[in-house]
Steps between C-alpha positions, in 0.01 A plus 500: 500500500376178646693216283280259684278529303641565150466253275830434322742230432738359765763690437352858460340429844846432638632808376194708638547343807877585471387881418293569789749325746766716356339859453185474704111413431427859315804587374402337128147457306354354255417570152211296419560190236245261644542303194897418516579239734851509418557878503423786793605897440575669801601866590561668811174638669368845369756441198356311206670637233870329611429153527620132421340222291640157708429175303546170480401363170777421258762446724718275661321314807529679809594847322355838384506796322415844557397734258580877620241768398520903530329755539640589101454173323766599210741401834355140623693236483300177360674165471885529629415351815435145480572203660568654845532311877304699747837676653551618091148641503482693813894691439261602183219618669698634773686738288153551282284586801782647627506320833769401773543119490 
């Protein structure tokens, strides 16, 4: 993933940057939504059907939430995760992804 070149708002850059410094440049992809600026859906590589929905819009100024999707979409969980600091988000995607911190 280069987030170089992604276009996306401030802070969803920030947190890509965060991602890849944390868990390495192809640990994570992209789900294509060229047409949110304020939104990005990752998953780990070769695993699309487990990912997160990280966005921006609606919330508090310097915060996100993360919308966590299955591979069994009776058991995603859309909306309880709002208004997070970046430390809040990654403990979520950390025990999502399943991933040492």
């Amino acid at each position: 993933m280069n987030v170089w070149s992604i276009e996306k708002d401030f802070a969803l850059k920030h947190f890509l940057i965060e991602l890849v410094h944390r868990h390495g440049e192809n640990t994570f992809s992209l789900h294509e939504h060229p047409d949110q600026f304020r939104a990005v859906e990752i998953y780990q590589s070769g695993l699309p059907e487990l990912s997160a929905y990280i966005y921006t819009f609606a919330q508090n100024e310097n915060s996100y939430a993360v919308d966590l999707k299955y591979p069994l979409p009776e058991h995603n969980i859309i909306g309880a995760n709002e208004n997070l600091n970046m430390e809040q988000l990654f403990a979520i995607l950390n025990t999502h992804f399943d991933l040492s911190s």
